[in-house]
C-alpha positions in Angstrom: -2.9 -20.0 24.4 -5.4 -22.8 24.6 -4.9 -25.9 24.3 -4.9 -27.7 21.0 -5.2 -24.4 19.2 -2.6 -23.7 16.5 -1.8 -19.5 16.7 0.1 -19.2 13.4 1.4 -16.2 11.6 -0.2 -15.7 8.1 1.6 -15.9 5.3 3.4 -12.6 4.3 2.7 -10.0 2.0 3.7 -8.0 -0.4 4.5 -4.5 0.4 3.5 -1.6 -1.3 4.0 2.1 -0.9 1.6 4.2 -3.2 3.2 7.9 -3.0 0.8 10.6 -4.1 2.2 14.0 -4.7 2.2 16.7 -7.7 5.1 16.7 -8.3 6.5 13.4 -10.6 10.3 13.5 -9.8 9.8 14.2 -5.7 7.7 11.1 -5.6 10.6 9.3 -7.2 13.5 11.1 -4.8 10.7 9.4 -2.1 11.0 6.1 -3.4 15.0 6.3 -2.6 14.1 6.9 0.6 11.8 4.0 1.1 14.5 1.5 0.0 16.7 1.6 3.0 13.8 1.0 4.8 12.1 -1.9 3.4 14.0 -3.1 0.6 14.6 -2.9 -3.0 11.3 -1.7 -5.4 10.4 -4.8 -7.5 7.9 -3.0 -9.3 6.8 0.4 -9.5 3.1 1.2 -11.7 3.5 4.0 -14.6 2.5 7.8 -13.2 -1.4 7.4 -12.6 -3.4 10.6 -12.8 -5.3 11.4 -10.2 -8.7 13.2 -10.6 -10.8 11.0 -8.7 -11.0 13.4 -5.8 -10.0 16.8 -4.8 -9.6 16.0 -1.3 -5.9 16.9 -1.6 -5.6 19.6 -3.7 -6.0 22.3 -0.8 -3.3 20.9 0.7 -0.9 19.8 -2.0 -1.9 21.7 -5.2 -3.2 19.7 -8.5 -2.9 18.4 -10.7 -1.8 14.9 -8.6 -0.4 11.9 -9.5 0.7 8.6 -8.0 3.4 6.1 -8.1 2.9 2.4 -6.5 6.0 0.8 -5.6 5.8 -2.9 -4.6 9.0 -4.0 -2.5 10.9 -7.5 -3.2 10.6 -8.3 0.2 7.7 -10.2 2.6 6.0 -7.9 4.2 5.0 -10.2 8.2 1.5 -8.7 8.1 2.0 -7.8 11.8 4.5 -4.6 10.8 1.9 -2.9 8.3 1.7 -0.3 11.6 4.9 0.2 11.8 5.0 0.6 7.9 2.3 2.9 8.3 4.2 5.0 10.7 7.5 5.6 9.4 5.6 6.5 6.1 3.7 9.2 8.2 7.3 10.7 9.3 8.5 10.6 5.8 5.7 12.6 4.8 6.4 15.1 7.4 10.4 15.7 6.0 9.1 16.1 3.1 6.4 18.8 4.3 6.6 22.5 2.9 4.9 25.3 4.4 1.7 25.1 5.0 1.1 21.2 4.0 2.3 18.2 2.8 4.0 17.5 -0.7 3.6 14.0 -0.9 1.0 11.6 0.6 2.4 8.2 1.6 -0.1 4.9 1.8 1.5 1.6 2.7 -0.1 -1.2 2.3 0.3 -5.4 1.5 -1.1 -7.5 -1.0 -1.6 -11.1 -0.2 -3.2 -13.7 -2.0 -6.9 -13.1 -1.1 -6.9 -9.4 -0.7 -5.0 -6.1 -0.5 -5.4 -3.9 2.5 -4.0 -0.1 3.0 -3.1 0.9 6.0 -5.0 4.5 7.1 -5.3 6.9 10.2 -9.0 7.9 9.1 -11.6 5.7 10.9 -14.6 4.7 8.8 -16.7 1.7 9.8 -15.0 -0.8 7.4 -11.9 -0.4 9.0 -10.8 -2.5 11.8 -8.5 -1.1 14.1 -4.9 -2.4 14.2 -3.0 0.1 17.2 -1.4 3.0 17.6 -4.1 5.3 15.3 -4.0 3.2 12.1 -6.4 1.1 10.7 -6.8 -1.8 8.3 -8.4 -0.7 4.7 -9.8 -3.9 2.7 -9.2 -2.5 -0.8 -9.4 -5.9 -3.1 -10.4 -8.9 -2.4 -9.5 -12.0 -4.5 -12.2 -14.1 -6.3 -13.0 -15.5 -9.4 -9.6 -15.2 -10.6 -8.6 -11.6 -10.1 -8.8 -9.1 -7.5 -12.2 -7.4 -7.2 -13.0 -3.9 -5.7 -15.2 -3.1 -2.9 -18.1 -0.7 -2.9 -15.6 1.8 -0.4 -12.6 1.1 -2.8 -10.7 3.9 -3.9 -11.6 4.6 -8.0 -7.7 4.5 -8.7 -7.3 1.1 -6.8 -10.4 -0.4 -8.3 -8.9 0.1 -12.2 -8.1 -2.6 -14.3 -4.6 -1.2 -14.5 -3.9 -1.4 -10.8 -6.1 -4.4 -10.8 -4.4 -6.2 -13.4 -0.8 -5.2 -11.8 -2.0 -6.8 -8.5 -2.5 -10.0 -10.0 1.2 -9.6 -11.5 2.4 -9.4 -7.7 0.0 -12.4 -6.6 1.9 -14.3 -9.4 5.3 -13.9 -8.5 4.2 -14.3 -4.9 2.8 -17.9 -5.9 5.9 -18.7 -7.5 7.9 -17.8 -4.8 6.0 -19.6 -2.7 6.6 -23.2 -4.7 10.5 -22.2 -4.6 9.9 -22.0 -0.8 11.6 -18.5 -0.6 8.0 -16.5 0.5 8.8 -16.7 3.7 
């Protein structure tokens, strides 16, 4: 470290786990499984359709859906890898066959942005270790959060928009009872 030079953590974030699959009631069974792992689900997004891509259909069948799950507890930003990584062996229990049944994204939402964790490298994506990389998704300005021209369709909805700013919310109101820690 230098001299005179604060090296802080950032605040933490809020964790979230979207779970794609096509099948609605395996994607909840997954969410059980999550829980031991990084706490209670604080809020979980209706069952969004997803047609925005058939990138996964090969692989997983159609029609897809998804679940986000945000967890009650701080995410340090520092363990999204790890996050990232036990998702990746959940996925592959719960593989069948010839493919995967569910797809697993963690991610964090913090007060200026939301970032997904990924193993695909693409320019925007800053490398973090150990084959995953950082996905800006939102950023916050103006009073909400704000998609990118890369954002995922599903992401950049007013729905999931809108439920992000919920979670920024509670995370500022946490923050004034001194618990977001």
């Amino acid at each position: 470290m230098r001299p005179g030079l604060d090296y802080c953590e950032p605040e933490p974030g809020a964790l979230l786990v979207s779970v794609l699959s096509r099948d609605e009631e395996l994607a909840l069974a997954v969410s059980e499984r999550l829980e031991p792992e990084f706490g209670p689900i604080d809020l979980c997004s209706f069952w969004l359709s997803f047609a925005h891509s058939r990138y996964y259909e090969a692989e997983m069948g159609s029609p897809l859906g998804r679940y986000i799950f945000f967890f009650s507890e701080p995410l340090p930003r520092r363990l999204l890898v790890e996050a990232k990584l036990f998702t990746d062996r959940l996925e592959t229990e719960f593989a069948r066959g010839r493919g995967r049944r569910v797809n697993l994204d963690p991610g964090y939402l913090a007060l200026d942005h939301l970032i997904l964790a990924s193993t695909k490298a693409v320019p925007h994506r800053p490398y973090l270790g150990q084959g995953v990389y950082a996905d800006l998704t939102l950023v916050y300005e103006c009073g909400q959060y704000i998609p990118l021209r890369w954002s995922y369709p599903d992401y950049s909805s007013d729905y999931v928009r809108a439920l992000c700013g919920d979670v920024r919310n509670k995370i500022l109101r946490l923050r004034k009872q001194g618990v977001w820690r």
